[in-house]
C-alpha positions in Angstrom: 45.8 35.1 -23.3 47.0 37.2 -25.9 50.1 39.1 -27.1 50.1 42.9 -26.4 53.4 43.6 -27.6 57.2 42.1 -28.8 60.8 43.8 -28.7 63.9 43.0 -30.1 67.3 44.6 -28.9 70.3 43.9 -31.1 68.9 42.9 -33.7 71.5 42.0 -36.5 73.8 44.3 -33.8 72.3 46.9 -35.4 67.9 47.6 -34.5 66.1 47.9 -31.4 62.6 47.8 -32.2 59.0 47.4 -30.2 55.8 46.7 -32.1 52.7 47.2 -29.7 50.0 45.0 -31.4 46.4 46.6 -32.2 43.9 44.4 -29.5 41.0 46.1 -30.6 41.0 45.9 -34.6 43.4 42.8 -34.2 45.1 43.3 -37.4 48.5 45.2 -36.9 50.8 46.2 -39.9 54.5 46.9 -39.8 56.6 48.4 -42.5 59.7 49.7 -42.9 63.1 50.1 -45.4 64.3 46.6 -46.9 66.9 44.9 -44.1 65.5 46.5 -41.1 64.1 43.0 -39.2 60.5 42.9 -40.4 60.9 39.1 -41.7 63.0 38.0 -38.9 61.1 39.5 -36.0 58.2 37.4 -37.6 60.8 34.2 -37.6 62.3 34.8 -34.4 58.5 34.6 -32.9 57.2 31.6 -34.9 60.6 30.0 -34.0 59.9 30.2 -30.4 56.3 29.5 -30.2 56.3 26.8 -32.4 59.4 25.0 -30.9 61.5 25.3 -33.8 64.7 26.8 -32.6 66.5 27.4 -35.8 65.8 31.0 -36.4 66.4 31.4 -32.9 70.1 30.2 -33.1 70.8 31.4 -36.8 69.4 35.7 -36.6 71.5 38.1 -34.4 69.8 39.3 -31.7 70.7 40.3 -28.1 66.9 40.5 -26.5 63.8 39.4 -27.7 60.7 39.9 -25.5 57.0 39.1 -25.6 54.5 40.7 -23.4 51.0 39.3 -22.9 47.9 41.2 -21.9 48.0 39.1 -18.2 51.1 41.3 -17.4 53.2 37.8 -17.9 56.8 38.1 -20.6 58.7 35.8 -21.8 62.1 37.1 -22.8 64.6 35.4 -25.3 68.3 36.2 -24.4 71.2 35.5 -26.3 74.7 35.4 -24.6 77.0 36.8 -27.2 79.8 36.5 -25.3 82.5 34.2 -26.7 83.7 31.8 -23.5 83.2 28.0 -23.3 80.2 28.7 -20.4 78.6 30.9 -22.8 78.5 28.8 -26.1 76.9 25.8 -23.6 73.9 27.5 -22.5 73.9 30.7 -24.5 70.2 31.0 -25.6 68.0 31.4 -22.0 64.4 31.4 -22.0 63.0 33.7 -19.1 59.3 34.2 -18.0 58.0 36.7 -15.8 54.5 36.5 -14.0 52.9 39.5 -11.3 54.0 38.1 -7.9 55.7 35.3 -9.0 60.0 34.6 -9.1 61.3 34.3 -12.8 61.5 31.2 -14.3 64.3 29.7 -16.7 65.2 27.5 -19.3 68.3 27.4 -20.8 68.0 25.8 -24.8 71.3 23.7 -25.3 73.2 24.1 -28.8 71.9 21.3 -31.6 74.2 18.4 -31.9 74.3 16.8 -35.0 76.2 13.6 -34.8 78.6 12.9 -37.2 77.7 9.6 -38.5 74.6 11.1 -39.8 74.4 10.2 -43.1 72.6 12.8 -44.5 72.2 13.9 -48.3 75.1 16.1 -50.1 72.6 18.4 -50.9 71.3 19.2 -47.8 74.6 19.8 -46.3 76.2 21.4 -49.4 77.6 25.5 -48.9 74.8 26.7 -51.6 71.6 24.8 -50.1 69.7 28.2 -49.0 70.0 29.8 -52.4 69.0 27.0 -54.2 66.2 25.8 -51.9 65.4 29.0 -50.1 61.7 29.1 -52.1 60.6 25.6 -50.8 58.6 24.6 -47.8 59.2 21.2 -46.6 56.7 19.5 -44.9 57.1 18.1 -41.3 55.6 14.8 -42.1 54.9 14.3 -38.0 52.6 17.3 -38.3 52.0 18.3 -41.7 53.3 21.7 -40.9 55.6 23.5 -43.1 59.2 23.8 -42.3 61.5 25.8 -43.3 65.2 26.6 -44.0 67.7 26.4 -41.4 65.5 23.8 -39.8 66.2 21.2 -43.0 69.0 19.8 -40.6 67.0 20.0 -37.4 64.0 17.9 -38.6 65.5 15.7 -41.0 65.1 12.5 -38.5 61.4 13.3 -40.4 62.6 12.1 -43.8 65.2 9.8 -43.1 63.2 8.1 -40.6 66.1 8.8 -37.7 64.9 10.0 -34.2 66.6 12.7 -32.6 65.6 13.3 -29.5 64.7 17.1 -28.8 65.4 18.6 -25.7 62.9 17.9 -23.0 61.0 21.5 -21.5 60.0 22.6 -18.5 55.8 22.7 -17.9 55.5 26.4 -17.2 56.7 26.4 -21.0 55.2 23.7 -22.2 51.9 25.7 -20.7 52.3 28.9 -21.9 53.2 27.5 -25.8 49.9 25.3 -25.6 48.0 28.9 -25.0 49.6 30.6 -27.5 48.8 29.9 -31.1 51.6 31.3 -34.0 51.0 30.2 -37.6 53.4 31.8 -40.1 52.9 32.7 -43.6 56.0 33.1 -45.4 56.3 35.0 -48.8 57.4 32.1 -50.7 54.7 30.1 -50.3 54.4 28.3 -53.6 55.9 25.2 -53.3 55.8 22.4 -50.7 58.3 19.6 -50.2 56.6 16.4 -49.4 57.6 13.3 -48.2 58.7 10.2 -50.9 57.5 7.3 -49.7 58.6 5.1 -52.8 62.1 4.9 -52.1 63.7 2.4 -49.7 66.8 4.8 -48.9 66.5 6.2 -45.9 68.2 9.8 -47.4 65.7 10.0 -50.6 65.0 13.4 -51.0 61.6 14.4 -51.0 59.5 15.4 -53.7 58.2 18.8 -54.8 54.7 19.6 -54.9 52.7 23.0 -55.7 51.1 24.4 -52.4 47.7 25.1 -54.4 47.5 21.3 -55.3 48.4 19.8 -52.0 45.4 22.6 -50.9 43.0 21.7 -53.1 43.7 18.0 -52.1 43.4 19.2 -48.8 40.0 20.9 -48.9 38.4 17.7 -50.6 39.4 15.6 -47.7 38.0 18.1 -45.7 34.9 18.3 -47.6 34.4 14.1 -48.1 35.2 13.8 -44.0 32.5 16.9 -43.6 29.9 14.6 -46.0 31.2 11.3 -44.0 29.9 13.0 -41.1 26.5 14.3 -42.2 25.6 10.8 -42.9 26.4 9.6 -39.9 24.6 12.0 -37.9 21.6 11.1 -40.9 21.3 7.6 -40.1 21.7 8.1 -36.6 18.5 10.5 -36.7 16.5 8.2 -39.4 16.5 5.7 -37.2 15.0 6.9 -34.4 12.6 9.2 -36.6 9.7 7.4 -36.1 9.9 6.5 -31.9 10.5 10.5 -31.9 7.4 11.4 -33.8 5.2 9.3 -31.9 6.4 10.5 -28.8 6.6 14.3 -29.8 3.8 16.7 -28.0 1.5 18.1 -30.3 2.6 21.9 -30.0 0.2 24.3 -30.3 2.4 27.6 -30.2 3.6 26.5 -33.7 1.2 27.8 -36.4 1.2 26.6 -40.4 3.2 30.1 -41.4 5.5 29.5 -38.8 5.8 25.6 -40.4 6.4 26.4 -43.8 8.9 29.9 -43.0 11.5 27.2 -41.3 11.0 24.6 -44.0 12.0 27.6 -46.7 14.9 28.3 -44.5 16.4 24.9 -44.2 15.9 24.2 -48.4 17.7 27.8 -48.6 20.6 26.4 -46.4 20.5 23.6 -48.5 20.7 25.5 -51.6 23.8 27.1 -50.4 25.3 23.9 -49.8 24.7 22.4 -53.2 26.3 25.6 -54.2 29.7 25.4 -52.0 30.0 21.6 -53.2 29.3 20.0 -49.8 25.8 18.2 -50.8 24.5 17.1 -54.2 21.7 18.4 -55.8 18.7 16.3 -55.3 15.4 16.4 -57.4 13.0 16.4 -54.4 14.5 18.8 -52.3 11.4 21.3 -52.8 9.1 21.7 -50.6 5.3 22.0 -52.0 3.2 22.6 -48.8 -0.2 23.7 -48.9 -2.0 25.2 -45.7 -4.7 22.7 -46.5 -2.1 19.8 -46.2 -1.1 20.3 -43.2 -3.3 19.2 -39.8 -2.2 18.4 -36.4 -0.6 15.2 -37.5 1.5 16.1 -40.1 2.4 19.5 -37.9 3.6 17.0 -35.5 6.1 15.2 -37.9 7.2 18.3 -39.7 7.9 19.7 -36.5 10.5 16.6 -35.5 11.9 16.4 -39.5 12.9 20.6 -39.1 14.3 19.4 -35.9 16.5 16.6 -37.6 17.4 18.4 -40.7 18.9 21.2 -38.6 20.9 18.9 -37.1 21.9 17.1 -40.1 23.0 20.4 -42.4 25.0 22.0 -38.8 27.7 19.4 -39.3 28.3 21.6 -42.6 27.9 25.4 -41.0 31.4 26.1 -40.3 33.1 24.5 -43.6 30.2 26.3 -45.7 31.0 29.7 -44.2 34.3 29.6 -45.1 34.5 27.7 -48.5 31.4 30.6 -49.0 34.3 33.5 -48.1 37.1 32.3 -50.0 34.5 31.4 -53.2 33.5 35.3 -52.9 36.6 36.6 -52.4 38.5 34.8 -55.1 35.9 35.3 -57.5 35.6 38.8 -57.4 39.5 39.3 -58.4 39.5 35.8 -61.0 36.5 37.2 -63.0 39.0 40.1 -64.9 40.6 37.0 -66.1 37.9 35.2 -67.1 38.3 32.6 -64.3 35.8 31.1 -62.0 36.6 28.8 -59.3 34.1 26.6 -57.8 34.5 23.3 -55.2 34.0 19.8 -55.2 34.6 16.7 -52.7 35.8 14.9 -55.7 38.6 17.4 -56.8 38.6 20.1 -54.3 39.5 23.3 -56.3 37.6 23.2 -59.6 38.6 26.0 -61.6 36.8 26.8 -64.9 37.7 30.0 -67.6 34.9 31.4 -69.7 37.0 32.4 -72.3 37.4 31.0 -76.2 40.8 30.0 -76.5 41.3 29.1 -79.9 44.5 26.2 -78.7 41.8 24.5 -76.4 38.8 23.1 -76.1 38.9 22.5 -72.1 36.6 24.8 -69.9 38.7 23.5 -66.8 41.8 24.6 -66.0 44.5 23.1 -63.1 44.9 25.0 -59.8 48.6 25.0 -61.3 47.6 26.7 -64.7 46.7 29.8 -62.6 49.3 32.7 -62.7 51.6 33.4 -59.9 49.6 36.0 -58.3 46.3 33.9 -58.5 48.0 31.2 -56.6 49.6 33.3 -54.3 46.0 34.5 -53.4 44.1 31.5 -53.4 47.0 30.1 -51.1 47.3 32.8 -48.4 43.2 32.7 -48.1 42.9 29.1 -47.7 45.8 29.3 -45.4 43.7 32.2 -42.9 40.4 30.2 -43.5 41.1 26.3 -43.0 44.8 26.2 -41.4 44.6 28.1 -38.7 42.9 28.0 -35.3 40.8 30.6 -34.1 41.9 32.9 -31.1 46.0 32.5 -32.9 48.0 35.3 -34.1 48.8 35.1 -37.8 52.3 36.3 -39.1 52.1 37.3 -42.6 55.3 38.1 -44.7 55.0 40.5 -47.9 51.3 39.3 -48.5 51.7 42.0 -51.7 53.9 39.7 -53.6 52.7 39.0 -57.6 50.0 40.7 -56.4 48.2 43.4 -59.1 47.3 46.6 -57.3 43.7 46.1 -57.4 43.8 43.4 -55.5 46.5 44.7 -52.9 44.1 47.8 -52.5 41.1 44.8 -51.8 43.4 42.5 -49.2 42.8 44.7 -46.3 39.2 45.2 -46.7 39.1 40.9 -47.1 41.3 40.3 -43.9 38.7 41.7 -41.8 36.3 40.0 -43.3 38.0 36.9 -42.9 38.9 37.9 -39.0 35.5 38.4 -38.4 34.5 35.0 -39.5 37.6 33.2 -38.1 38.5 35.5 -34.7 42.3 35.7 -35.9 45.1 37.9 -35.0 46.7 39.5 -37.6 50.7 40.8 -37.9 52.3 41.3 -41.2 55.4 42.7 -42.8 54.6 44.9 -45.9 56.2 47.4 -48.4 53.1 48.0 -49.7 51.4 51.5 -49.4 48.2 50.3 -51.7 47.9 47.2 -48.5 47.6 50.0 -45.7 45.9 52.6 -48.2 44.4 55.0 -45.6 44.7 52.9 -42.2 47.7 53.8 -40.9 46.3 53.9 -37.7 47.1 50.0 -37.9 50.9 50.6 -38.7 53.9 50.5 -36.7 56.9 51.7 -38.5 60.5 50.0 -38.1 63.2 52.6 -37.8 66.8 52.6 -37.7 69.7 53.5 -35.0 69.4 57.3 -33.4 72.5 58.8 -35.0 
């Protein structure tokens, strides 16, 4: 199940727009003058999908509709009228299906209790301006949020439960097939939870989204390794009951022997080389044609067989760490910068470059510049945060970005499409982003006059 195409009437009072997604290339790109809805048609559908109603509430809108390539909608309506009845129920939830009667939910204003004892600065008049940069992190799902929703989720940091309002199943189902991940444009810093305080109000701390990344991918990595040695010992144990047992073969010639035993040290060379295994002294292979006779044939037939299984655990974490290290490297090496990966330290970033105030070839993910992080961020977000088969919102992926590498992004999405099987919507100003596909562009427009 996938979108075809959103709507919005209303919006701000103003736009009526309708983006029809691209299903074949999967990567559609809308653009459009400054205050025309492109961020908040992106909100208003990561709001709904992913149950987080702020946006919803907060952005003027009459009608906003999401068609789905089943011939099913959902539709968003808000009742602007001003009565009693209509501020109770006035956001309503419908969903069409072929043959089927409409069905309805009705989303209930937020409460927010007023013994709530919630931090000054969270409720104080100038909170968006001053925090409107920073992504706080959901601590029940290590998500982003974002703001508007500070209030709504802050049972998350002040350990207080607020019961959300229950949902019907027909939603519940058609959220749990549909997968929304947005990627704001400020998307440098992270709030994250502080545990070291007693009161229940302590405002978390801040923490640079590249760090908490590169912290991140190491787990990822160590749990990938973890794993692997599992599945190892697993396999070692029952090597030799396996060998023993095993049918000589007599379809498999020598060439045939020492052609998969190449391939598997070449997989393991590119491990070694993304950080996932260390490098090991007698991982070469030296086989002759005279040493091999039926008998060792046998047992080099079960080892290929084992070692296979042992280096898949590591296929689809090598494929993308591989990506990302191409990608990044081709745009870090006009500043002198390399960036490899370890299970120790996640990022390692190294400069080749003499600088006369340093004697330190490594550099912190945080010493990069702002465009380098901004990079390094949005990839690992497409690569290792996102499921594959969802639709990816992307806001302003141009920002601090040098028009070399904004001419590059499009060409890298695909590939990073391909790998993952994403959908693709951003929001761009950016003419050097689209450069000649605007085949893949839907334009916002304003009132007829």
């Amino acid at each position: 199940m996938r979108i075809k195409q959103i709507s919005v009437t209303g919006l701000f009072g103003i736009f009526d727009h309708v983006i029809p997604l691209n299903m074949d290339e999967r990567i559609t790109i809308i653009h459009g003058p400054n205050g025309f809805g492109k961020t908040a048609m992106l909100r208003i559908l990561n709001s709904f999908f992913n149950s987080r109603y702020s946006d919803l509430r907060t952005i003027p809108f009459k009608d906003f509709r999401v068609a789905f390539d089943d011939s099913s909608s959902i539709e968003i309506i808000k009742n602007i009228e001003n009565s009693d009845e209509a501020k109770k129920n006035n956001i309503v939830f419908k969903f069409d299906q072929p043959y089927s009667e409409a069905a309805y939910f009705y989303l209930k204003p937020r409460k927010i209790r007023s013994d709530r004892r919630l931090p000054l600065m969270i409720l104080g008049s100038d909170i968006q301006e001053m925090y409107s940069h920073i992504k706080p992190l959901d601590i029940s799902t290590g998500e982003p949020l974002f703001y508007g929703e500070g209030v709504e989720h802050f049972d998350n940091w002040s350990s207080l439960n607020l019961k959300s309002q229950e949902e019907p199943d027909w939603l519940e189902k058609l959220k749990s097939n549909i997968h929304i991940r947005l990627i704001e444009s400020e998307r440098l810093l992270n709030f994250v939870p502080n545990h070291t305080s007693r009161r229940s109000a302590e405002m978390p701390s801040m923490l640079s989204t590249v760090s908490a990344y590169s912290d991140e991918l190491a787990k990822l990595m160590q749990d990938k390794f973890k794993e692997y040695g599992t599945t190892s010992q697993s396999l070692d144990r029952t090597f030799p009951v396996r060998v023993v047992k095993q049918q000589p073969s007599t379809d498999l010639t020598d060439e045939q022997l020492r052609h998969q035993l190449n391939e598997l040290e070449a997989t393991r060379s590119r491990l070694i080389e993304v950080g996932l295994l260390d490098k090991d002294e007698d991982t070469e292979f030296q086989i002759q044609p005279q040493d091999i006779d039926e008998s060792t044939k046998n047992a080099l037939s079960v080892y290929i067989q084992d070692v296979e299984k042992k280096l898949s655990v590591f296929a689809e974490i090598a494929s993308k760490i591989d990506l990302l290290r191409k990608i990044i490297n081709n745009k870090f090496a006009y500043s002198y910068k390399e960036i490899n990966f370890s299970k120790e330290k996640g990022f390692v970033v190294t400069t080749s470059y003499d600088a006369p105030l340093s004697n330190s070839k490594t550099l912190l993910p945080t010493d990069l510049s702002s465009g380098e992080q901004h990079e390094l961020v949005l990839l690992y977000e497409l690569l290792f945060k996102v499921q594959p088969n969802s639709l990816v919102l992307i806001d302003e992926p141009e920002l601090s970005l040098h028009v070399g590498w904004q001419v590059q992004f499009l060409k890298d999405l695909q590939d990073i499409t391909k790998l993952t099987d994403l959908n693709i919507l951003m929001a761009t100003h950016s003419p050097d982003i689209i450069q000649d596909r605007w085949d893949l562009t839907v334009e916002l427009k304003g009132p007829q006059k």
